[in-house]
Backbone atoms as SQL, in Angstrom:
CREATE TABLE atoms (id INTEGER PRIMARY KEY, chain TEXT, resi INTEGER, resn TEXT, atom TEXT, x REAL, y REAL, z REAL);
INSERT INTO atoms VALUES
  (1, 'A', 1, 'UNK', 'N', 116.259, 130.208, 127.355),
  (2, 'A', 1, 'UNK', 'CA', 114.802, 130.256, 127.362),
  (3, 'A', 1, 'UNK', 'C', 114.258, 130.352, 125.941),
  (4, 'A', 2, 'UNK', 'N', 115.063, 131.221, 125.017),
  (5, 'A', 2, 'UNK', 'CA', 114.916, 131.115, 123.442),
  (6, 'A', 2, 'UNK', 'C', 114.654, 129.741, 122.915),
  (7, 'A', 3, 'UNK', 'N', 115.787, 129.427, 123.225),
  (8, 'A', 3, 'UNK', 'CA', 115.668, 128.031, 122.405),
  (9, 'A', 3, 'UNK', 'C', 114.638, 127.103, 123.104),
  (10, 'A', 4, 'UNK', 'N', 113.928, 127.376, 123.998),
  (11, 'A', 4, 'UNK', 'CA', 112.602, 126.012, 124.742),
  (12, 'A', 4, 'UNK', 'C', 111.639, 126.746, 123.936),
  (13, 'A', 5, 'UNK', 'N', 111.201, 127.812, 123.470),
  (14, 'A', 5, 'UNK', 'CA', 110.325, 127.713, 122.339),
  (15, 'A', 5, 'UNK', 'C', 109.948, 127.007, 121.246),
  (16, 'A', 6, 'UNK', 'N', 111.426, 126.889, 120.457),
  (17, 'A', 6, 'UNK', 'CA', 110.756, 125.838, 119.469),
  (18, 'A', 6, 'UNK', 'C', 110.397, 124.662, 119.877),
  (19, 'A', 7, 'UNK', 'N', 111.308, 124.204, 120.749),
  (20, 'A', 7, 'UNK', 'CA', 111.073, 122.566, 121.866),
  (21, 'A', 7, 'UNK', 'C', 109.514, 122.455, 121.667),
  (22, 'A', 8, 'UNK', 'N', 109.578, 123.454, 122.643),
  (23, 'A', 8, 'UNK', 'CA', 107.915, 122.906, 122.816),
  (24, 'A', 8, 'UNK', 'C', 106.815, 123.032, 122.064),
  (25, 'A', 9, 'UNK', 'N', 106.943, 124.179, 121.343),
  (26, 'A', 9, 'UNK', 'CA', 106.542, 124.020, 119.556),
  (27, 'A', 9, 'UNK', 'C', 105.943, 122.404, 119.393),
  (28, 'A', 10, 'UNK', 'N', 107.485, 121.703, 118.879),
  (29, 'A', 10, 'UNK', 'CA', 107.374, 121.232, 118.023),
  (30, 'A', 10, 'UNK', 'C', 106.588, 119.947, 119.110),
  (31, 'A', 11, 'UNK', 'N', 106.972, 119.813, 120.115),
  (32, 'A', 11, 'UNK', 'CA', 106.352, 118.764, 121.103),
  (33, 'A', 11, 'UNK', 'C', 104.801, 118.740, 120.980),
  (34, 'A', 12, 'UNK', 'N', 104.241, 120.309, 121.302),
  (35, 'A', 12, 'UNK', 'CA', 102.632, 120.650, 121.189),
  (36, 'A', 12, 'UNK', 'C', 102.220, 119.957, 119.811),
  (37, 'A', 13, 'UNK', 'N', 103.175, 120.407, 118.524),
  (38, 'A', 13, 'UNK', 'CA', 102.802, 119.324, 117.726),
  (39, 'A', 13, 'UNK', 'C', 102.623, 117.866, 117.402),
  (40, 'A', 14, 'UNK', 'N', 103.776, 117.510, 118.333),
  (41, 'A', 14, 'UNK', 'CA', 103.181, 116.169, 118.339),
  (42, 'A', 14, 'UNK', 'C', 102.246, 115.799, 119.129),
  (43, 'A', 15, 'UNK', 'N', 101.869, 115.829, 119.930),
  (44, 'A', 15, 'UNK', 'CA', 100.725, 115.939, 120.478),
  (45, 'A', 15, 'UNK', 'C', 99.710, 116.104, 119.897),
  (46, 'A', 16, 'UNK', 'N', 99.664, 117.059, 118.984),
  (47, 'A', 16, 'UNK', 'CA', 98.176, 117.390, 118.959),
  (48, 'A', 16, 'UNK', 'C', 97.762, 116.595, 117.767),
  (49, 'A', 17, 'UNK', 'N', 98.755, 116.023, 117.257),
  (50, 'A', 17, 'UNK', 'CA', 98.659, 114.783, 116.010),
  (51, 'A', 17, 'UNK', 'C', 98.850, 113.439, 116.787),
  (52, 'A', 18, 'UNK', 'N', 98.677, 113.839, 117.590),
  (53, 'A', 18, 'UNK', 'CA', 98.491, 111.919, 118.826),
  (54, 'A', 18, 'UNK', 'C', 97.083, 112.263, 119.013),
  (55, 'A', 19, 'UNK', 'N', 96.274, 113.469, 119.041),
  (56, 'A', 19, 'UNK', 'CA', 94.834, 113.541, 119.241),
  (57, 'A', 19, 'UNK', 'C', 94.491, 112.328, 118.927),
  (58, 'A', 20, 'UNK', 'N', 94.395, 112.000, 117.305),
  (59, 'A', 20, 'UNK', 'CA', 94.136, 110.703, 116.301),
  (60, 'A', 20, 'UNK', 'C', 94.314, 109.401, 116.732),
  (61, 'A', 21, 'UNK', 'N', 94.566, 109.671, 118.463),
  (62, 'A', 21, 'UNK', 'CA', 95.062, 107.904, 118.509),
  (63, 'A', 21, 'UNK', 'C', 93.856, 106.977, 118.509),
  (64, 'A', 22, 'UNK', 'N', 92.507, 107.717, 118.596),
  (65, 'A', 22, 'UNK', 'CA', 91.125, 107.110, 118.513),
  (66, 'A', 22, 'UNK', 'C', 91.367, 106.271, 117.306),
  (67, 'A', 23, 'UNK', 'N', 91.771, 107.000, 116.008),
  (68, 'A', 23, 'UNK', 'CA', 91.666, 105.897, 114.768),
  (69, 'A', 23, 'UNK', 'C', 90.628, 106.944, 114.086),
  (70, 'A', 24, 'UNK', 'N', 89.761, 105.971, 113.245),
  (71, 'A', 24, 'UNK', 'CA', 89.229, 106.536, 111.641),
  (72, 'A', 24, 'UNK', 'C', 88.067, 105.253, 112.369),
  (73, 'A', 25, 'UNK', 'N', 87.107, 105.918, 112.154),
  (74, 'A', 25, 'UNK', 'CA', 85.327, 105.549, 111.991),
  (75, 'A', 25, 'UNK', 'C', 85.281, 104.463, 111.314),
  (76, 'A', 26, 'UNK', 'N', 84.625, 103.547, 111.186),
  (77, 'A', 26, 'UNK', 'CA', 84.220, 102.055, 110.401),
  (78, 'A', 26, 'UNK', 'C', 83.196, 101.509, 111.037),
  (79, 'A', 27, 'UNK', 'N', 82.386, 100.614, 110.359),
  (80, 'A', 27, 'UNK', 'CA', 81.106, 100.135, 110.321),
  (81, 'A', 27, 'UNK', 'C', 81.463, 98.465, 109.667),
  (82, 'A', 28, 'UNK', 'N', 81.031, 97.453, 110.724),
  (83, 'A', 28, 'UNK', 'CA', 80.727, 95.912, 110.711),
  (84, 'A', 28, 'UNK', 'C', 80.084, 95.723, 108.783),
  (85, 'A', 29, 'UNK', 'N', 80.368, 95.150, 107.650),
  (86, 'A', 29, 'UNK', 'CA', 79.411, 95.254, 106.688),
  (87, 'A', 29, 'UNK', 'C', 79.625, 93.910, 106.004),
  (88, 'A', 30, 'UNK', 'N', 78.728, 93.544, 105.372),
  (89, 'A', 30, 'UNK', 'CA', 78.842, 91.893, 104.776),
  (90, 'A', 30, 'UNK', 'C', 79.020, 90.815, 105.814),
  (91, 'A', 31, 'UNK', 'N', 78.736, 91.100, 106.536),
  (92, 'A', 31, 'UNK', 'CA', 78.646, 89.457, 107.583),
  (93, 'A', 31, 'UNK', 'C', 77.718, 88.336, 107.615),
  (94, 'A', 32, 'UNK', 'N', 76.365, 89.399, 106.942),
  (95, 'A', 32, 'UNK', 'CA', 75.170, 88.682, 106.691),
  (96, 'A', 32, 'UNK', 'C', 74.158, 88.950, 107.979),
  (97, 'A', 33, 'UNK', 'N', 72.865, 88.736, 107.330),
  (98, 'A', 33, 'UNK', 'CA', 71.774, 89.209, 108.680),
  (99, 'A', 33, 'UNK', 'C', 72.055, 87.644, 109.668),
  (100, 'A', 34, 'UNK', 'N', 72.572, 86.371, 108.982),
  (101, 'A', 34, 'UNK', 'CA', 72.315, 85.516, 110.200),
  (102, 'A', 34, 'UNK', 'C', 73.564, 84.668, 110.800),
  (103, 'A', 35, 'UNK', 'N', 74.854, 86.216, 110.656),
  (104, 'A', 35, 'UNK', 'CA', 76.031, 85.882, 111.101),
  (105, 'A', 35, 'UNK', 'C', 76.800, 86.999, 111.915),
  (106, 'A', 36, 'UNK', 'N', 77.804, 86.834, 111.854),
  (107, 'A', 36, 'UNK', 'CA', 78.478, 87.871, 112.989),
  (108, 'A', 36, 'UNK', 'C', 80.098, 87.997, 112.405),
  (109, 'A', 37, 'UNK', 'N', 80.586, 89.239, 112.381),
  (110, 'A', 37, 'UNK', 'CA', 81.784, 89.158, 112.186),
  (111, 'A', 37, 'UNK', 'C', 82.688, 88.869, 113.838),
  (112, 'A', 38, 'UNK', 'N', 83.830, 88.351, 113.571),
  (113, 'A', 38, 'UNK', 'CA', 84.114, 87.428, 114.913),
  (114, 'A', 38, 'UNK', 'C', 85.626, 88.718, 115.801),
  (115, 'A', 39, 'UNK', 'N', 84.924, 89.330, 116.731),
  (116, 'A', 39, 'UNK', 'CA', 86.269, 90.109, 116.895),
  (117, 'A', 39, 'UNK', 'C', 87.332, 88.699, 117.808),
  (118, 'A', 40, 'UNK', 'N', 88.441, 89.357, 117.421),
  (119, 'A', 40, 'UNK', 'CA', 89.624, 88.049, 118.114),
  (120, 'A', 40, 'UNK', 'C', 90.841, 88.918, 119.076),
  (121, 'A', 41, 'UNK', 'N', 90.839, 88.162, 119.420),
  (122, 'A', 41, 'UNK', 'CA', 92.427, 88.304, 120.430),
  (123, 'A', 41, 'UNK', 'C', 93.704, 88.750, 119.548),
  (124, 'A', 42, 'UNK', 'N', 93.629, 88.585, 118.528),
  (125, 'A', 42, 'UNK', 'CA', 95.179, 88.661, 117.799),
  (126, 'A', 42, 'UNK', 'C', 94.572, 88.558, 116.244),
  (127, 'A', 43, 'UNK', 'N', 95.644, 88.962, 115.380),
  (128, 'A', 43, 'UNK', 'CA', 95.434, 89.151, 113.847),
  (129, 'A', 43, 'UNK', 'C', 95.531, 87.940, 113.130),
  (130, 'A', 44, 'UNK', 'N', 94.279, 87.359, 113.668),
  (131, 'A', 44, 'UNK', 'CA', 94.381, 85.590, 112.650),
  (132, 'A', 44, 'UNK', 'C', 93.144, 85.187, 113.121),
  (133, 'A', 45, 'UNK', 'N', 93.008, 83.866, 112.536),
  (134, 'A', 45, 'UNK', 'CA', 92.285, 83.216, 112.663),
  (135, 'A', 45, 'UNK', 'C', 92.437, 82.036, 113.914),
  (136, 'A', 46, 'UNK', 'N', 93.775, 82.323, 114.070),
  (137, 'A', 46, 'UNK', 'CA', 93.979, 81.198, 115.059),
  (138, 'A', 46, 'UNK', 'C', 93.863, 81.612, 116.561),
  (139, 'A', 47, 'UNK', 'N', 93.679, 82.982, 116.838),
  (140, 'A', 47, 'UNK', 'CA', 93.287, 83.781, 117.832),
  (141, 'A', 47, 'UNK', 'C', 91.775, 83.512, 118.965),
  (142, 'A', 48, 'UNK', 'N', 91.679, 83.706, 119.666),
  (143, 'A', 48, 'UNK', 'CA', 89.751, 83.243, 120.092),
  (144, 'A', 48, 'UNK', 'C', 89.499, 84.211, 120.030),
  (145, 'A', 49, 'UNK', 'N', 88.467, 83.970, 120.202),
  (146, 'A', 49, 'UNK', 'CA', 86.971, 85.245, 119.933),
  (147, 'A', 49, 'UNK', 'C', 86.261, 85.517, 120.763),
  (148, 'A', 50, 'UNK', 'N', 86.710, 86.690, 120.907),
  (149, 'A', 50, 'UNK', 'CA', 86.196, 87.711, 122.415),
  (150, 'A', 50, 'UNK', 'C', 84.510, 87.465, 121.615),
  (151, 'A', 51, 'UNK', 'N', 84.435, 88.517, 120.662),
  (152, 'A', 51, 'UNK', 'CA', 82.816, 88.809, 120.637),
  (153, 'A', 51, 'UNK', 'C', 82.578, 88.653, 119.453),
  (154, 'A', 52, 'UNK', 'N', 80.850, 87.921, 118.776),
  (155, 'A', 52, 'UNK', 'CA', 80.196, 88.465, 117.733),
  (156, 'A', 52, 'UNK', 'C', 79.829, 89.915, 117.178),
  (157, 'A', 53, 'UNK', 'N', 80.023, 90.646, 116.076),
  (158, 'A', 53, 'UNK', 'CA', 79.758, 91.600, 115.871),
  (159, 'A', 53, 'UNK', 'C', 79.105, 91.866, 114.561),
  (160, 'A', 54, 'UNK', 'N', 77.724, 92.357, 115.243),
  (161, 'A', 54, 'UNK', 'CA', 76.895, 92.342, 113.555),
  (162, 'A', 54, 'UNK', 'C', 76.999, 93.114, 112.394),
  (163, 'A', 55, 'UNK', 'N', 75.945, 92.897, 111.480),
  (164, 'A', 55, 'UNK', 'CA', 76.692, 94.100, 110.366),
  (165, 'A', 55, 'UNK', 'C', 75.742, 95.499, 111.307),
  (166, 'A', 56, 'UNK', 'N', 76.921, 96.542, 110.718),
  (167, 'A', 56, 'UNK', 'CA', 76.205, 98.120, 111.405),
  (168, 'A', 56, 'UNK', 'C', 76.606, 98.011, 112.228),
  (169, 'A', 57, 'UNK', 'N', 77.861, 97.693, 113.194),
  (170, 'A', 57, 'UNK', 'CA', 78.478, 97.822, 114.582),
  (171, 'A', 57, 'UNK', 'C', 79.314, 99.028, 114.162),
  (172, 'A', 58, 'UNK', 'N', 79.338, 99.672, 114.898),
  (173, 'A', 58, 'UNK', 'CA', 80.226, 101.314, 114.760),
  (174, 'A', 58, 'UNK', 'C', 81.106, 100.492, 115.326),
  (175, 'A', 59, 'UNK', 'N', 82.640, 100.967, 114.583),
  (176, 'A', 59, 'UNK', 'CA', 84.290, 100.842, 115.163),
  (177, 'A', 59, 'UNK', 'C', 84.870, 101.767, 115.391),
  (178, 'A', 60, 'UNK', 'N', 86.062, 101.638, 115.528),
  (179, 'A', 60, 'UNK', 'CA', 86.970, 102.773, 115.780),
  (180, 'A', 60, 'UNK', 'C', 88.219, 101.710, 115.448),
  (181, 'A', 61, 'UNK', 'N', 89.126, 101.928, 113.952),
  (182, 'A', 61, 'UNK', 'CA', 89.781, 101.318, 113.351),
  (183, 'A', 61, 'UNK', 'C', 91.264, 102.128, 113.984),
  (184, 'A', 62, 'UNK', 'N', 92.256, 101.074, 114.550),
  (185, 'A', 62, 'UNK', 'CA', 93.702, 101.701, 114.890),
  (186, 'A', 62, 'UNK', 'C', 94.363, 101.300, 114.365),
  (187, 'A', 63, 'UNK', 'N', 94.488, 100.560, 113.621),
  (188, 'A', 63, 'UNK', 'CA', 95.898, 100.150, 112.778),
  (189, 'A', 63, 'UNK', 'C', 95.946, 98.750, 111.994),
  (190, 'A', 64, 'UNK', 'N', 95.848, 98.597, 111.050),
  (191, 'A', 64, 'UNK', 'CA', 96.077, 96.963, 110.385),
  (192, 'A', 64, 'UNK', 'C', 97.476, 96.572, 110.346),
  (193, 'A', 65, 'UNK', 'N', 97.307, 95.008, 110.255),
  (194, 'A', 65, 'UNK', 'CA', 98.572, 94.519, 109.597),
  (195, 'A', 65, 'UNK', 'C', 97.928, 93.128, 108.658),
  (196, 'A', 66, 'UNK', 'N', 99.297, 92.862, 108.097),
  (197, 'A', 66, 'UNK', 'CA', 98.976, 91.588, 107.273),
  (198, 'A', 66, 'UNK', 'C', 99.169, 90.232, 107.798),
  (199, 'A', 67, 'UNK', 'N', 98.772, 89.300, 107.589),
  (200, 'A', 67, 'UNK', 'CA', 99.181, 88.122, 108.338),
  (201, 'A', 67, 'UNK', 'C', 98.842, 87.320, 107.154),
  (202, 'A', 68, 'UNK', 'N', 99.696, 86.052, 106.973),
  (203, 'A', 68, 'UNK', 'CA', 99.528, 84.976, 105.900),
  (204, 'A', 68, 'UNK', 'C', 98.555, 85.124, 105.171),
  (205, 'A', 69, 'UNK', 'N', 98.569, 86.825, 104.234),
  (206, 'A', 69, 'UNK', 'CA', 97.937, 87.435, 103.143),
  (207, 'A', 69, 'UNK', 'C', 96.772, 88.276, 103.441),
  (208, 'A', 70, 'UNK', 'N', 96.352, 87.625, 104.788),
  (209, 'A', 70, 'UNK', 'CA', 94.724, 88.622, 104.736),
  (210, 'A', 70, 'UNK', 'C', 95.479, 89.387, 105.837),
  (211, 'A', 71, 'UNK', 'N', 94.796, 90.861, 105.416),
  (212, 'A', 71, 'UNK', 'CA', 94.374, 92.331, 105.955),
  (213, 'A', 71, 'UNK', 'C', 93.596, 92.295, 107.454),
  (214, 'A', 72, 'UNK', 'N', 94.369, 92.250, 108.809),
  (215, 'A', 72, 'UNK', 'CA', 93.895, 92.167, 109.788),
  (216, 'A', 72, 'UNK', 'C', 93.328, 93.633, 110.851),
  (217, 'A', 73, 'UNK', 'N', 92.267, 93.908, 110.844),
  (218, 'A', 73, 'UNK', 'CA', 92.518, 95.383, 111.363),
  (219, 'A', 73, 'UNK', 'C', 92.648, 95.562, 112.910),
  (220, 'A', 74, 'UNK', 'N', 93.200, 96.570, 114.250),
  (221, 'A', 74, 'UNK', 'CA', 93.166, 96.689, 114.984),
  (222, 'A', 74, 'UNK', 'C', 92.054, 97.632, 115.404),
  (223, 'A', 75, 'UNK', 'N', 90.444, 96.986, 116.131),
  (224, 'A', 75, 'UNK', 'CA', 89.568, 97.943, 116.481),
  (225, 'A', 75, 'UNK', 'C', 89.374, 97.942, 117.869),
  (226, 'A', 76, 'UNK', 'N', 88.141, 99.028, 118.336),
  (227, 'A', 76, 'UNK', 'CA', 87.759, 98.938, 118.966),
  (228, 'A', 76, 'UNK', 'C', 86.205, 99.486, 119.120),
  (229, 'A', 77, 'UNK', 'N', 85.079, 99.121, 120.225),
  (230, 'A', 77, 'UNK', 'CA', 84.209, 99.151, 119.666),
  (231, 'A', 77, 'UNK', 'C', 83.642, 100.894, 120.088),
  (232, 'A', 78, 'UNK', 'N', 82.970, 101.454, 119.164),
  (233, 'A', 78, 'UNK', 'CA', 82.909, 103.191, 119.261),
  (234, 'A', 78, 'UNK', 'C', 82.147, 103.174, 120.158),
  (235, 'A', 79, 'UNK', 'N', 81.063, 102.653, 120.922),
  (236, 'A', 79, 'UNK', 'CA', 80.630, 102.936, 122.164),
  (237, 'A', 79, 'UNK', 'C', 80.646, 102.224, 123.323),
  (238, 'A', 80, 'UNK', 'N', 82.110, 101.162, 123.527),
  (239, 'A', 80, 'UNK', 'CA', 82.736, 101.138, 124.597),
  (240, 'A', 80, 'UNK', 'C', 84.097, 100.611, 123.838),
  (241, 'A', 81, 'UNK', 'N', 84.944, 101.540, 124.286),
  (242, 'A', 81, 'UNK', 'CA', 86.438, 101.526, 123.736),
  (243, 'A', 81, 'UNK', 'C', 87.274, 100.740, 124.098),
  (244, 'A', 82, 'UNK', 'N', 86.725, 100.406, 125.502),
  (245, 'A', 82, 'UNK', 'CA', 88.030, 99.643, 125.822),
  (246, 'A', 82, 'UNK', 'C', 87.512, 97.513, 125.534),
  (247, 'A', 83, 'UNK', 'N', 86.743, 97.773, 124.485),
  (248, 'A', 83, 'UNK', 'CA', 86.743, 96.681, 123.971),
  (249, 'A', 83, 'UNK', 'C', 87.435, 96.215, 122.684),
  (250, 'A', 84, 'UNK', 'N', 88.267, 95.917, 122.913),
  (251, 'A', 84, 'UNK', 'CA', 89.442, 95.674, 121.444),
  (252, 'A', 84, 'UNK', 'C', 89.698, 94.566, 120.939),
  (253, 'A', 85, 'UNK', 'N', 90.455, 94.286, 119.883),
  (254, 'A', 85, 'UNK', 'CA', 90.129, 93.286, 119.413),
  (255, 'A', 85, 'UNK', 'C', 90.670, 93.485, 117.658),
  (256, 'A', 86, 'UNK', 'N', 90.702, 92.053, 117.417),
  (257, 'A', 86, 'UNK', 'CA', 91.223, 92.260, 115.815),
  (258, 'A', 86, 'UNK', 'C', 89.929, 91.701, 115.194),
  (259, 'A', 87, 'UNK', 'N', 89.862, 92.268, 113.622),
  (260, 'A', 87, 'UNK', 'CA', 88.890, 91.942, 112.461),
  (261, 'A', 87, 'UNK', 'C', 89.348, 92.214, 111.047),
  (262, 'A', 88, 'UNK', 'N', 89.052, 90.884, 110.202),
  (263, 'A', 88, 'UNK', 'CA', 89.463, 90.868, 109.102),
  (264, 'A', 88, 'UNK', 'C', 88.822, 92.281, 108.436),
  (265, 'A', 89, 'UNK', 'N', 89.713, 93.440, 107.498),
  (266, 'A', 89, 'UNK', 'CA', 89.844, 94.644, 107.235),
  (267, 'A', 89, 'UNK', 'C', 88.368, 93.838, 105.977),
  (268, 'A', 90, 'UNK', 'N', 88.065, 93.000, 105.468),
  (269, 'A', 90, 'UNK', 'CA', 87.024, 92.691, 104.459),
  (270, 'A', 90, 'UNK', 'C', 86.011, 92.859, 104.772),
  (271, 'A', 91, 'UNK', 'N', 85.363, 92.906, 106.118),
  (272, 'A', 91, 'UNK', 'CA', 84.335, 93.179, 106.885),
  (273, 'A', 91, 'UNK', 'C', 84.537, 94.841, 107.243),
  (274, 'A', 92, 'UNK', 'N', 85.127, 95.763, 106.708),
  (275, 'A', 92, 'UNK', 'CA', 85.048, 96.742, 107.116),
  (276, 'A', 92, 'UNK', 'C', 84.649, 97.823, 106.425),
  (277, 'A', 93, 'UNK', 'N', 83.787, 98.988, 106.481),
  (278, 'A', 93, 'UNK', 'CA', 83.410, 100.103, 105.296),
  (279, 'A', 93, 'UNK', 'C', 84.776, 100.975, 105.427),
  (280, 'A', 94, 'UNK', 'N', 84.253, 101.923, 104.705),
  (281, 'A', 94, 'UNK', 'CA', 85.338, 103.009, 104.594),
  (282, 'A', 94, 'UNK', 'C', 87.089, 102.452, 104.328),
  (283, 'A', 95, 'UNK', 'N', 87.334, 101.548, 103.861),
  (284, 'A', 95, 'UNK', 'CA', 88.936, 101.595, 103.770),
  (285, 'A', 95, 'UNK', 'C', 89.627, 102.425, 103.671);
């Protein structure tokens, strides 16, 4: 029974550092007033495009990767989440 203390210790810790799986706050910026940044299906350009997203769209940033040089980010949108989607990390505040 000693030893399931630390167990679960260290488990509660991970956990409570999975809280974060929301991501880090970001905001749509430079798209222009008479354009849209393009959320996509996948980290490219060659992906389709779920939705337009203007500048000042609240995100919720989960994870980038790189793809044939440009910075692709994994979001979703902060006031409905389960809309996801990739966006070039250049369109994004807060890096």
């Amino acid at each position: 029974m000693i030893r399931l203390i630390p167990v679960a210790l260290t488990v509660a810790a991970l956990l409570a550092g999975c809280g974060q799986v929301g991501g880090s706050q970001t905001t749509v910026s430079g798209a222009g007033p008479d354009d849209m940044l393009k959320l996509r299906g996948g980290p490219g350009l060659g992906y389709r495009v779920i939705l337009g997203l203007p500048d000042g769209t609240r995100l919720t940033r989960h994870d980038c990767v790189t793809e044939v040089g440009q910075l692709w980010c994994r979001v979703s949108l902060a006031d409905a989440p389960g809309v996801t989607g990739y966006v070039s990390a250049d369109y994004l505040t807060g890096q």
